[in-house]
Residue, then its C-alpha position, 0 to 999 in steps of 0.5 A: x328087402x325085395x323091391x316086391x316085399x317093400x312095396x307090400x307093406x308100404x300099401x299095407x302101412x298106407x292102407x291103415x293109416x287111411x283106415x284110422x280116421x274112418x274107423x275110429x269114428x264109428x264101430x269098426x268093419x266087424x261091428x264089434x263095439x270098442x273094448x280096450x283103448x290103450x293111451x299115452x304110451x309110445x306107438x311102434x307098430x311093427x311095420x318100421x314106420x317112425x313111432x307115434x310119441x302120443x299115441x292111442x290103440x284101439x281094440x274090438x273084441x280080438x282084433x285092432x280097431x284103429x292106431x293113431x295120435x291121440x288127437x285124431x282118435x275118438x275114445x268110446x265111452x265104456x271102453x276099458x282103458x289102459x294108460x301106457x305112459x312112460x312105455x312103448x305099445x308094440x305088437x307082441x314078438x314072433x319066434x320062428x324057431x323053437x322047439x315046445x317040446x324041450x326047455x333048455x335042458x342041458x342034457x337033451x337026450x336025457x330029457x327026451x328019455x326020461x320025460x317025453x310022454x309028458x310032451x303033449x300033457x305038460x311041456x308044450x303047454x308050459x312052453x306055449x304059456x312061458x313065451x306067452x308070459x314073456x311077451x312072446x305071443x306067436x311062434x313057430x315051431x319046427x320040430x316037435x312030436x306030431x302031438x303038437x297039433x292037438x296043442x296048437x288047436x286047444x290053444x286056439x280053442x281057448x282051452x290052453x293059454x299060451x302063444x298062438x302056434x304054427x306048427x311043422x310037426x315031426x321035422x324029417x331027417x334022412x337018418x336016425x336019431x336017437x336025440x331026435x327021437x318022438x320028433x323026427x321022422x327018417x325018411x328012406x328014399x323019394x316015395x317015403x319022402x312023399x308018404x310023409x309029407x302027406x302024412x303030416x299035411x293030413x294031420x294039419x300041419x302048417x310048414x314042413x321042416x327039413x332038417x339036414x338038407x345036405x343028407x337028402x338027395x336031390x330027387x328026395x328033396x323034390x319030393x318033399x317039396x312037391x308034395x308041399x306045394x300042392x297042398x301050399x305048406x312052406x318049407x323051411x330047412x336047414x342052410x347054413x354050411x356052405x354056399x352049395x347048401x343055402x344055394x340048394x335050398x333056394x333051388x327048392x324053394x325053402x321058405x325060410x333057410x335056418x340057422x345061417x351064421x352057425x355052421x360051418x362056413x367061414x363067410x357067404x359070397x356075394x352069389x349067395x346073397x344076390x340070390x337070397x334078395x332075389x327069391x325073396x327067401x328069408x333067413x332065420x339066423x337063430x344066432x342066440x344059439x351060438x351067443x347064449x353061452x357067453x350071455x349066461x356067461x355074463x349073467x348066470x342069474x338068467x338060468x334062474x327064470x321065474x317065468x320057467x319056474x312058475x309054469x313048468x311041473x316042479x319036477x321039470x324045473x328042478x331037472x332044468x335047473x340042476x342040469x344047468x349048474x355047471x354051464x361052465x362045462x357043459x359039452x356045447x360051452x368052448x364051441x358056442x364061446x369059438x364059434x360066435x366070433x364069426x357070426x358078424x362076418x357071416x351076418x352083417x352083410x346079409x343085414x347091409x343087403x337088405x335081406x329079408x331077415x327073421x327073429x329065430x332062437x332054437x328055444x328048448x336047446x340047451x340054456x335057450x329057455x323057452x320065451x326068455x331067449x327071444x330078446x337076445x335075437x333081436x339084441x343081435x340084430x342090432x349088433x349085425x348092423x339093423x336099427x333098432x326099428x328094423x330089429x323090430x320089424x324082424x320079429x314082428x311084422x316080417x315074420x307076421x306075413x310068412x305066417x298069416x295076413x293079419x298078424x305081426x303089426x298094430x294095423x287095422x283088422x289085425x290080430x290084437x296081439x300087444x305089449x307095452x314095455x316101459x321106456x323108449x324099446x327104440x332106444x334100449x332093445x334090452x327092455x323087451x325082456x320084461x314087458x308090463x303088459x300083455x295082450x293076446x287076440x284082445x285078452x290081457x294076460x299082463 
């Protein structure tokens, strides 16, 4: 982690503990009275600091009110309250990388023929509810249909229950695709790269996703970043097979570099990682991509999700499963089986660095069923050298402050998004994949 990153969120942190005695006395900033106090429960806030073991969070309307010891925290008299003994009161978890358009089906192009002008209706809402209902309660998605901005906004109108979105839209691809097809635009040279950066700044996208980078030339790229700049859209972009590639991405300013430990590289040189630190760029490994098949291996009942089964049209849900039934031979299984053996190599180092690192999952590709995949990530983290805490911070508060300023962390004025989960999530990550309860901007869904 970056020396100016650190510093960051420790005035953060230290700016909401002063906070916490003031406004827990009295209605808060936004003079929204109390209405939820969660007690008892274990806090971790999201921003790595050591757990409150008896803590109370207090909610006003969509936002936090205050976090603290039970002790120091004055509990308002008509506030609903929800005892969270036994449990862990975290932030909801971020996914920094899926796709809402897919769920996991093992035939991708297939899917997409048959079903694609059912995206916007009916699969990106279901997927936005599915990682809702799994404790899931920001994503980011990184190619999708440009429809996905009619999605994102009916979710933040309320018309729409699901996970607050961030959305990239159509992903830009410097060759055609027909498995990318409805979410790729081809670009053909440096003035087509800026047309449709404009295009998709106009219709109110939030990143710009590159995808390939290594097709597109480099006057293409300057292009596509340029045009981002001015309109202060991040870009995110693949930087994964070699050391020129990652190092190509950082020269043009990708935020987020996606899928490092996936490709082709056998390890990164000390050169890359220095200049990952030094930029402040953040990875997002998505390594669940390559060790969802062994995990599926070990516990085939996973291709049986309830949470799946219960949102997704009937239809949907029977294609997935039914594609899903011989895992054991599906395409991507020997080459997912070879290639995770290489991913602690590839990331341990990152990890040992100090590396800015965020929670991604590639959900919606093959086995990776949307909001049900994302704890396998932070799993990861941990096998790759990160403490549980850290892990945490990966998919709470890192990712948090890529996408908003008051998202991602159990601070003061942030977004009231919460999970409680029973038993210590410090010690047992695994326990993440079945929160008890839910709450997003102050409203309990769990």
């Amino acid at each position: 982690m970056s020396p100016s990153y650190t510093l960051s969120w420790l005035c953060s942190f230290w700016l909401g503990l002063f906070l916490i005695p003031v406004v827990s006395a009295q209605t808060p900033a936004n003079h929204s009275p109390i209405t939820l106090a969660i007690v008892g429960g274990q806090v971790v806030d999201g921003t790595g600091a050591q757990p409150i073991s008896d803590g109370v969070v207090l909610i006003a309307g969509d936002r936090i009110a205050a976090v603290g010891h039970a002790g120091a925290i004055e509990i308002p008299k008509g506030a609903k309250i929800i005892q969270a003994g036994g449990m862990t009161v975290m932030p909801g978890l971020i996914d920094m990388h899926v796709h809402l358009c897919l769920i996991g089906h093992a035939d991708e192009d297939h899917f997409v023929r048959i079903y694609g002008n059912r995206e916007e209706r009916e699969i990106m809402p279901a997927s936005a509810h599915q990682y809702l209902m799994n404790g899931v309660t920001t994503v980011r998605d990184v190619g999708s249909p440009i429809e996905i901005v009619k999605v994102r906004d009916r979710i933040n109108r309320g018309e729409l229950v699901g996970a607050r979105v961030f959305v990239a839209g159509p992903l830009l691809q410097r060759h055609p695709d027909d498995g990318l097809k409805g979410w790729s635009w081809t670009v053909t040279g440096s003035d087509d790269a800026r047309e449709k950066v404009r295009q998709l700044i106009a219709a109110g996208v939030d990143w710009i996703k590159v995808h390939d980078q290594s097709d597109f030339s480099d006057e293409e790229l300057e292009a596509i970043t340029q045009e981002a700049s001015k309109a202060h859209k991040p870009v995110a972009g693949h930087g994964y097979n070699s050391d020129a590639e990652i190092l190509r991405a950082i020269k043009y300013h990708f935020k987020t570099l996606e899928h490092p430990g996936l490709g082709t590289a056998y390890d990164y040189s000390p050169e890359v990682i220095r200049k990952v630190i030094e930029t402040d760029t953040c990875i997002d490994p998505t390594s669940a991509r390559r060790t969802i098949f062994e995990d599926t291996e070990q516990f085939p009942s996973r291709l049986h999700d309830a949470i799946a089964a219960k949102y997704l049209p009937a239809d949907l849900y029977d294609s997935l499963e039914a594609s899903l039934t011989d895992y054991l031979h599906l395409p991507n299984a020997d080459h997912e089986r070879r290639w995770s053996k290489n991913l602690p190599r590839k990331l341990e180092p990152f990890v040992k660095a100090g590396a800015c690192i965020v929670a991604g999952t590639d959900s919606g590709e093959p086995e990776l069923i949307q909001g049900a995949s994302t704890w396998y990530e932070l799993r990861n983290f941990i096998r790759f050298g990160m403490t549980p805490l850290e892990a945490i911070t990966a998919a709470t508060s890192r990712p948090g402050h890529l996408l908003a300023s008051d998202i991602g962390a159990l601070l003061a004025g942030y977004h009231a998004d919460v999970i409680m989960v029973k038993g210590d999530v410090v010690a047992d990550i695994n326990l993440l994949q079945n929160p008890e309860h839910i709450i997003k901007d102050g409203v309990q869904y769990k």
